[in-house]
C-alpha positions in Angstrom: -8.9 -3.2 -13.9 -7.6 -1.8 -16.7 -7.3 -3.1 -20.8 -3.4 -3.1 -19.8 -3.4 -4.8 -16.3 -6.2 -7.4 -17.9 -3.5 -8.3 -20.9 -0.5 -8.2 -18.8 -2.3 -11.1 -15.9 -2.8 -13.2 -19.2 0.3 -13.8 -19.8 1.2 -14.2 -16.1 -0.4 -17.8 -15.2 3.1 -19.3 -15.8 6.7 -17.6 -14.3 7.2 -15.1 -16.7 10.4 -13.1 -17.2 10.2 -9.4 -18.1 12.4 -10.0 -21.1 9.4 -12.6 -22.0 6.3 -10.0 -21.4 8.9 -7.1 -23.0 9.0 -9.4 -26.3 5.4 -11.1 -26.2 3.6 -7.6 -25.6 5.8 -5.5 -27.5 5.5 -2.4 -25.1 7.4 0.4 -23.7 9.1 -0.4 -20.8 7.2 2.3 -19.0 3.9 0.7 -19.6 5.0 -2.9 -18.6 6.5 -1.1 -15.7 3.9 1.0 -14.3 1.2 -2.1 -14.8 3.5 -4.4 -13.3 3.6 -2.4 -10.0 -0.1 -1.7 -10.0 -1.0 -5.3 -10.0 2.1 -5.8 -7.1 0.4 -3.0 -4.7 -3.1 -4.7 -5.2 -1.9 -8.6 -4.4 -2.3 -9.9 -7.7 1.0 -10.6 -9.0 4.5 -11.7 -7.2 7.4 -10.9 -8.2 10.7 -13.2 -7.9 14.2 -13.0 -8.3 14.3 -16.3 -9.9 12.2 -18.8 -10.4 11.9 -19.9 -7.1 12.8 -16.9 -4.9 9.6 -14.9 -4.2 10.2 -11.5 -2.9 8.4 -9.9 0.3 7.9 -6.7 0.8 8.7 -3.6 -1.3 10.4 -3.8 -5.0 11.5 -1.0 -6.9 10.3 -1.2 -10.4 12.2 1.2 -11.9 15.4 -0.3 -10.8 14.7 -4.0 -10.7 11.9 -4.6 -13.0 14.2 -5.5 -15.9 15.7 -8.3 -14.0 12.8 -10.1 -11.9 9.8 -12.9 -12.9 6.3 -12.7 -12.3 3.4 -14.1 -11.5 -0.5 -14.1 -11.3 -1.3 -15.0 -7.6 -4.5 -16.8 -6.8 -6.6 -13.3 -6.1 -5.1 -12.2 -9.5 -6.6 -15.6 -11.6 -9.7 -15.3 -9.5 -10.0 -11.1 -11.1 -9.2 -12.2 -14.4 -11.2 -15.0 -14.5 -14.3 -13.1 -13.7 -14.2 -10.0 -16.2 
């Protein structure tokens, strides 16, 4: 896992916005994005449209990743938690 991934799951224990990463890590959009979708293809994040509405299957960063929440899914805590 890399330095990025690692600081983006710590913010991620709660349902996170991206405005909310965008703001608390203070990164380009590109970074956040590309991070964010690495961490979706390996099963440790999940992505919402809301709060409460988790979506399956495939998302499109570039398009939708301004716009959705996120969070750490038990296999991501259980990574972070042990490096």
């Amino acid at each position: 896992m890399s330095e990025t991934e690692f600081e983006l799951l710590d913010e991620l224990y709660f349902v996170q916005h991206y405005s909310y990463i965008k703001e608390t890590l203070k990164w380009e959009d590109e970074r956040i994005l590309d991070a964010l979708s690495l961490l979706y293809e390996q099963g440790l994040i999940k992505c919402l449209r809301s709060p409460d509405e988790e979506i399956f299957g495939k998302v499109n960063f570039t398009e939708e990743g301004y716009s959705l929440f996120f969070l750490a899914t038990k296999k991501g805590l259980m990574v972070h938690n042990t490096i």
